[in-house]
ZAVEXKOL-225183 format. One record per residue (C-alpha): y, z, x; residue in one letter. Coordinates in pm, whole numbers, plus 32768, in hexadecimal, padded with zeros to 4 digits. Example, Ala and Ser with C-alpha at 12.3 -4.5 7.8 and 13.67 -1.06 7.14 Angstrom:
REM ZAVEXKOL-225183
     Y     Z     X  residu
  7E3E  830C  84CE       a
  7F96  82CA  8557       s
This chain:
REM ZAVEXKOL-225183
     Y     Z     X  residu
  8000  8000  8000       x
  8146  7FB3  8096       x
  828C  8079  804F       x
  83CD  7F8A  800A       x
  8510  8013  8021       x
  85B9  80C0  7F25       x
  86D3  8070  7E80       x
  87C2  8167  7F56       x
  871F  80E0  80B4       x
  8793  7F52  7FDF       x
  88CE  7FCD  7FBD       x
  8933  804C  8114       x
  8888  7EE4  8191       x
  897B  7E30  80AF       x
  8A86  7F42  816D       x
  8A18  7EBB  82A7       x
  89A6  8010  8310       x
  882F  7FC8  8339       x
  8730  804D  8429       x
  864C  7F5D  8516       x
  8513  7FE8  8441       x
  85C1  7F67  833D       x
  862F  7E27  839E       x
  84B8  7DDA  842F       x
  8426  7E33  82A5       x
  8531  7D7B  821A       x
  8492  7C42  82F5       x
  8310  7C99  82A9       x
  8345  7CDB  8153       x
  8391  7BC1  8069       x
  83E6  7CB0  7F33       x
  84E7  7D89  7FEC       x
  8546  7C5C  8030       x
  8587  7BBF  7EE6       x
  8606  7D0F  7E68       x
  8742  7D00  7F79       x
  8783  7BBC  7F14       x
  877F  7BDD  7D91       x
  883B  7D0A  7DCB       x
  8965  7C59  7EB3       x
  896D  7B18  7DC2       x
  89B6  7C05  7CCB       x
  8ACA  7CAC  7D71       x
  8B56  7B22  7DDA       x
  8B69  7AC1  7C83       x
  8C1D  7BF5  7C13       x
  8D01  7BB4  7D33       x
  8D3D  7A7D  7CC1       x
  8D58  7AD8  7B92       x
  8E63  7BC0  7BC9       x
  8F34  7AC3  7C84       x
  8F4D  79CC  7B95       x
  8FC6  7AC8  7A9A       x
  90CC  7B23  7B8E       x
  911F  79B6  7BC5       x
  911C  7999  7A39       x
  9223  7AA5  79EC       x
  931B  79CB  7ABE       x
  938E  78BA  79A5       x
  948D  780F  7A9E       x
  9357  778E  7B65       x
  9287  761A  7B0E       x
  914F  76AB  7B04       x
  91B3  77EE  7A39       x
  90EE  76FD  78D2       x
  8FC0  76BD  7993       x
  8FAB  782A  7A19       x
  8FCF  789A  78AF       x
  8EB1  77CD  7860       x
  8DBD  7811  795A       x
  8E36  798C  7925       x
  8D33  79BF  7823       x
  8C25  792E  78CB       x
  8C58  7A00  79FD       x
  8C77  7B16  794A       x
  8B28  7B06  78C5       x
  8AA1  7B8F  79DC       x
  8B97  7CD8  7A28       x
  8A88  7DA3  793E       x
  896F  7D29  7A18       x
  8A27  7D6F  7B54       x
  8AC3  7EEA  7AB9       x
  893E  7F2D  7A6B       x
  88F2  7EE2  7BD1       x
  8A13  7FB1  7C7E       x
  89A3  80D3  7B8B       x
  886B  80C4  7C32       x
  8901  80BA  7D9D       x
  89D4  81D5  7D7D       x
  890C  82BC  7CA6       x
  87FF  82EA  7DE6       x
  8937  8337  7EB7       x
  89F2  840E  7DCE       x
  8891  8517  7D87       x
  8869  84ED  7F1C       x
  89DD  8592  7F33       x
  89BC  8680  7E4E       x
  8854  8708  7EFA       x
  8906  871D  8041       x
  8A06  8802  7F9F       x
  890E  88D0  7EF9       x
  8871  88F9  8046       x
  89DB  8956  80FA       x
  8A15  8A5E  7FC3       x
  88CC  8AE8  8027       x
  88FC  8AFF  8166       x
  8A4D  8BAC  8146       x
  89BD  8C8A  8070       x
  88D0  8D2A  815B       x
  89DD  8D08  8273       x
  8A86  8DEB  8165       x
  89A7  8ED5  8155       x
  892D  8EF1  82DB       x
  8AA0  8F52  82F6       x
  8A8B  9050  81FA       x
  8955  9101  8288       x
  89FA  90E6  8412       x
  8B59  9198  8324       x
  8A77  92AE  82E0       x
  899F  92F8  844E       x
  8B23  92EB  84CA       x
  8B9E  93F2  83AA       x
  8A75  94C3  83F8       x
  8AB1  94C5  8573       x
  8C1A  9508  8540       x
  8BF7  962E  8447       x
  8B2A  96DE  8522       x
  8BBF  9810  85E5       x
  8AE1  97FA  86FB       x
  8A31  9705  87D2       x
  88E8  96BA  8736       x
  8828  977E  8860       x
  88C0  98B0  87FB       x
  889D  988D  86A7       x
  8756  9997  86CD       x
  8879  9A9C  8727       x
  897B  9A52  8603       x
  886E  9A81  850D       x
  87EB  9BAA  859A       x
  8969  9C43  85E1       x
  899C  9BD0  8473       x
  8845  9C70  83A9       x
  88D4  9DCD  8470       x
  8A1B  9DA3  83FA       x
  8966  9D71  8282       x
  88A0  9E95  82EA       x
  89C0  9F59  831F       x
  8AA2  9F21  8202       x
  8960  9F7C  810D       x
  88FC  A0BE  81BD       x
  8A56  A0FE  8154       x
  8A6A  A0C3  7FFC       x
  8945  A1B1  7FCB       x
């Protein structure tokens, strides 16, 4: 079974931003092939017709009638070639919007590494003494505790 290119890997061909494992499929495999070509005649014709309709909204020129004419005919394609630039960009768009999810993620447990390194740092700092004489605070302060109750008594 061979794998052809999908439609995002088509589009960034048509782009001109494709990859020598590309290019080489492209030449072994007749229906990639096709598929880059359907797709780029479609995206001539709506070029074209898109021209013509610019040419048509100037009156003042010769050709302005025939334009109008041939408007409608060109046109008949622009729901063909809309379909197919629908397809292009969706690929693209849900490729986007993973790598963002992925950034957000990441950022997120950035987030909270900081948050747990916040609290070693609080703990270190709200100590009185250096942790290796920690033993001797405690045991200064359960006599001092010792102390005050023998006195309440």
């Amino acid at each position: 079974m061979t794998n052809h290119l999908s439609s995002e890997q088509i589009s960034r061909c048509i782009a001109g931003d494709i990859a020598p494992q590309e290019r080489q499929h492209l030449h072994d495999c007749l229906e990639c092939e096709t598929e880059l070509a359907r797709v780029q005649a479609l995206l001539s014709d709506f070029r074209s017709a898109v021209s013509q309709w610019a040419e048509a909204q100037q009156p003042d020129r010769p050709h302005a009638r025939f334009a109008r004419q041939t408007q409608w005919r060109v046109l008949r394609w622009a729901p063909a070639v809309a379909a197919a630039a629908v397809v292009t960009v969706i690929p693209l768009y849900k490729s986007f919007q993973e790598r963002e999810r992925q950034a957000e993620a990441a950022q997120a447990a950035q987030a909270e590494q900081d948050a747990v390194l916040l609290e070693r740092i609080d703990l270190q700092l709200s100590r009185t003494a250096p942790e290796s004489l920690q033993p001797l605070m405690d045991l200064i302060s359960d006599t001092k505790t010792d102390a005050h109750e023998g006195d309440r008594r």
